[in-house]
C-alpha positions as CSV (number, residue, x, y, z in Angstrom):
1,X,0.0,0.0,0.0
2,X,1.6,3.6,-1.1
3,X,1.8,5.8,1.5
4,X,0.9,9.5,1.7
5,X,1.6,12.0,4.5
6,X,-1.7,12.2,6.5
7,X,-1.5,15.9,7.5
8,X,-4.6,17.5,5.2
9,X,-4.2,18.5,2.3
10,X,-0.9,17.1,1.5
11,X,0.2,14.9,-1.0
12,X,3.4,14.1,0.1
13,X,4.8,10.5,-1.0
14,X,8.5,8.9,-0.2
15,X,10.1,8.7,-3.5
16,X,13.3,7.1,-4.4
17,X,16.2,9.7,-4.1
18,X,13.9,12.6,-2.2
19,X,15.7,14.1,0.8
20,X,12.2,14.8,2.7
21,X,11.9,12.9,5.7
22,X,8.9,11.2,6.7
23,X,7.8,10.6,10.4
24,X,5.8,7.8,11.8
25,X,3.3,8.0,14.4
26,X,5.3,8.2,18.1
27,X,4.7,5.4,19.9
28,X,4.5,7.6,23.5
29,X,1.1,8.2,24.3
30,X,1.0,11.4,25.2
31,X,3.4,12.0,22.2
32,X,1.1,10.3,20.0
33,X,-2.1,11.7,21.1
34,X,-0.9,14.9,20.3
35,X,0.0,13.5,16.6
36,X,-3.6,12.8,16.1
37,X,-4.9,15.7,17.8
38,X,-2.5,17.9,15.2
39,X,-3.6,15.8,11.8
40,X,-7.1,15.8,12.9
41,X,-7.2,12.7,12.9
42,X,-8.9,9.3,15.6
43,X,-6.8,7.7,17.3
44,X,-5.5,4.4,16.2
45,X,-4.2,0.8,18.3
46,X,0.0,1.3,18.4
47,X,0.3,-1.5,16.1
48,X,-1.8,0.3,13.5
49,X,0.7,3.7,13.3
50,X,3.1,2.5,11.2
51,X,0.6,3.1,8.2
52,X,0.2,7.0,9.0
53,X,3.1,9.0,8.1
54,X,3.8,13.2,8.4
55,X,6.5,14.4,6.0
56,X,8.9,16.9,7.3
57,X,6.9,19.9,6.1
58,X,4.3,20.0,8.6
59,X,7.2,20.3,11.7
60,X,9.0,23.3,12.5
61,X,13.1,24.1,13.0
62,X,12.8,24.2,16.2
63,X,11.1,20.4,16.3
64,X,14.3,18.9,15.5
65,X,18.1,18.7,17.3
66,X,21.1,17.3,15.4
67,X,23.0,14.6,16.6
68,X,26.2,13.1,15.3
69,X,26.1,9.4,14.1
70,X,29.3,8.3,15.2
71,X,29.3,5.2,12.9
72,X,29.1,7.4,10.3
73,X,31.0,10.7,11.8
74,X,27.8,12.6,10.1
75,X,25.1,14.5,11.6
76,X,21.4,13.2,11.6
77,X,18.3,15.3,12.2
78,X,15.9,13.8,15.2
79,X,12.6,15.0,16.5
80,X,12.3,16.5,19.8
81,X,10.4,14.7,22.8
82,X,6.8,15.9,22.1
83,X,7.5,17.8,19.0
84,X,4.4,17.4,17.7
85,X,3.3,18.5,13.6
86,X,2.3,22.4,13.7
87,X,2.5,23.4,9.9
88,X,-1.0,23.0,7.7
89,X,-2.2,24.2,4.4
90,X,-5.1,25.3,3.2
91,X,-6.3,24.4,-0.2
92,X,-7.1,27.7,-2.4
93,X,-10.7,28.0,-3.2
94,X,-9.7,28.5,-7.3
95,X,-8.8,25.6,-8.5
96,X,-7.0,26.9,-11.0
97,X,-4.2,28.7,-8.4
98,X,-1.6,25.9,-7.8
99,X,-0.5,27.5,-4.7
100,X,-1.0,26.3,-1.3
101,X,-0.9,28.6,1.9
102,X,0.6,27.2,5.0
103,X,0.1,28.4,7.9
C-alpha cells in the first residue's frame, strides 16, 4: 500500500532519491495523542501507526536537534520529545491557483 503524509491536504509521498523525511506516528502516548490531535485525525491501536506517516513539512526548525552518528562521523536530524506537527495548508478555493498557503 503507497503511503501519503496524513497531514490534510498534502500529497506528500517517499520517493526514491527525495531528501524529505517522513515521520511515523510516536509510539508515547502522550506524544502520539498529540499527533492525532495535530492531523485531525482518531486515534489508532499502536500497532496500526506505522501506516500514517507526516512528512517533514508539517514540523518546524525548532522540532528537530542534530545529533552526530558516530558510525558514520555525520550529523542526523531527530525530533524533539513531544515535537508534535504544527504546519497545515489550506487548499485555495480556485482551482485553478496551484499555490497552497501554510500556515
Amino acid at each position: 500500500m503507497p503511503v501519503t503524509c496524513v497531514a490534510k491536504g498534502c500529497e506528500n509521498k517517499p520517493k526514491a532519491f527525495c531528501t524529505r523525511i517522513f515521520h511515523v506516528i510516536p509510539t508515547d502516548v502522550e506524544w502520539r495523542r498529540a499527533w492525532f490531535d495535530a492531523v485531525g485525525l482518531p486515534e489508532t491501536p499502536i500497532l496500526e501507526n506505522k501506516r500514517y506517516m507526516v512528512c517533514e513539512e508539517h514540523l518546524t526548525k525548532e522540532d528537530y536537534f542534530e545529533k552526530i552518528q558516530h558510525s558514520t562521523q555525520t550529523m542526523v536530524r531527530r525530533l524533539e520529545k513531544m515535537a508534535a506537527p504544527s504546519l497545515f495548508c489550506k487548499q485555495p478555493k480556485d482551482e485553478n491557483n496551484w499555490q497552497r498557503k501554510c500556515y
